[in-house]
C-alpha positions as CSV (number, residue, x, y, z in Angstrom):
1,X,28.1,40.0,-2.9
2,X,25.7,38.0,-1.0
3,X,26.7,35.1,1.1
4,X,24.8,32.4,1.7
5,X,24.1,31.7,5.4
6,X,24.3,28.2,6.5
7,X,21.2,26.6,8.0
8,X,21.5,26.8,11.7
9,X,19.2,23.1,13.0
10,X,16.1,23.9,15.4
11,X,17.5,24.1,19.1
12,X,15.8,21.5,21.4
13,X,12.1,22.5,23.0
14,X,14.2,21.9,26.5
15,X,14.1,25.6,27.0
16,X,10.2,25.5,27.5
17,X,10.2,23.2,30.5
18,X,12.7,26.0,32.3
19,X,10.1,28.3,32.3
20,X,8.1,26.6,34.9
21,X,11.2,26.4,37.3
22,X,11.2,30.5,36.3
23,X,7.7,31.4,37.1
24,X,8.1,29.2,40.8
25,X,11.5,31.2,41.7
26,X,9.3,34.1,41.0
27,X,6.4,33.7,43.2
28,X,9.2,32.6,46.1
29,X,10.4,36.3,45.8
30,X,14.0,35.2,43.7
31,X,13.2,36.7,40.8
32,X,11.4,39.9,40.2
33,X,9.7,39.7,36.3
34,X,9.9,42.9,34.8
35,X,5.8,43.2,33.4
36,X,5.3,42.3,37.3
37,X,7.3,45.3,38.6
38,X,5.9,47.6,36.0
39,X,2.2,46.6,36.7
40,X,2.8,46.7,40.9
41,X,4.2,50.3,40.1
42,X,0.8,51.6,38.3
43,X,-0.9,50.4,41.1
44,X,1.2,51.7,43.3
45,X,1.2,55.2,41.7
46,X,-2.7,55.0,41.6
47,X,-3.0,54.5,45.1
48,X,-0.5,57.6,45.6
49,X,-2.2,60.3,43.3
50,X,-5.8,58.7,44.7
51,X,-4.2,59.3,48.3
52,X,-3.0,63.0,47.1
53,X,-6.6,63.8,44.6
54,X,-8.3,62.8,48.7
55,X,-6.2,65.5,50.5
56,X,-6.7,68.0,47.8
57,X,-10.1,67.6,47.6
58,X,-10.4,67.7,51.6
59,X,-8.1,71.0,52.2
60,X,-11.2,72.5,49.9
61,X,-14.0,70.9,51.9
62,X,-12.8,72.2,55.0
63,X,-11.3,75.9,54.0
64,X,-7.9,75.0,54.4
65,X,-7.1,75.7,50.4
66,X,-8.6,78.0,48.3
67,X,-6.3,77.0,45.3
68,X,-8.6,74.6,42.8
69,X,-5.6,74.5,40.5
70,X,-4.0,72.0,42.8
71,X,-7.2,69.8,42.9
72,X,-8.0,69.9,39.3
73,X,-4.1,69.1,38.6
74,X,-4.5,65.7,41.3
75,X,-7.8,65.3,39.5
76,X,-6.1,64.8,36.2
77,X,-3.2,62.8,37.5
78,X,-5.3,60.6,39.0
79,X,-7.4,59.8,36.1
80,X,-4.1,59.3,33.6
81,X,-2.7,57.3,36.5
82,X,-5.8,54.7,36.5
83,X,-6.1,55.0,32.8
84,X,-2.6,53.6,32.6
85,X,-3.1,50.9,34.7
86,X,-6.4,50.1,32.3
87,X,-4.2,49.9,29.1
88,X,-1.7,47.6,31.2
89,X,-4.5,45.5,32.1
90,X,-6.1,45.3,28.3
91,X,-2.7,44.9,26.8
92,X,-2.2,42.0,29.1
93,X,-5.4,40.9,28.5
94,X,-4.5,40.7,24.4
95,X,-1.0,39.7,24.9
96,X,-2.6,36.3,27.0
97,X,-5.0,35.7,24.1
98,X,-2.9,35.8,21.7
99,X,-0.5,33.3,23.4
100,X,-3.3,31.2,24.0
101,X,-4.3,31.1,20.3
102,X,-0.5,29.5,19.4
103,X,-0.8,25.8,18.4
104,X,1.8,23.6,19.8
């Protein structure tokens, strides 16, 4: 059998105005938010495979490699690596927008 739920009454809007004390603990350093940490990473790992697709490329400029494999493989991972951080950047992008559209 089904049971009816009870109504449960709207919770007080209070909750909103603790989002500003949030977002200030979090640019002091207190509190790490977790899209932050994820977008710093991408970046991060851009800068790395970027720093990696440079010595490749250089160890073939100068003789030191003869193995293209290895460049064409830091090639790659550097494109996925910046593509990622372009589909972070759009989906925060949409995810703003669409916050932005909610009436209040």
């Amino acid at each position: 059998m089904n049971v009816i739920q009870p109504i449960v009454p709207i919770q007080s809007i209070d909750s909103i105005g603790q989002l500003g004390s949030v977002s200030k603990a979090a640019e002091s350093g207190g509190i790490s938010l977790p899209f932050q940490s994820m977008f710093q990473d991408a970046v991060s790992s851009v800068n790395e495979t970027s720093a990696s697709l440079d010595g490749e490329i250089a160890k073939l400029a100068t003789g030191q490699s003869d193995n293209m494999h290895d460049a064409l493989i830091a090639s790659e991972k550097a494109n996925l690596s910046v593509d990622m951080v372009v589909e972070l950047r759009n989906k925060l992008l949409d995810a703003y927008k669409e916050i932005s559209n909610i009436n209040i």
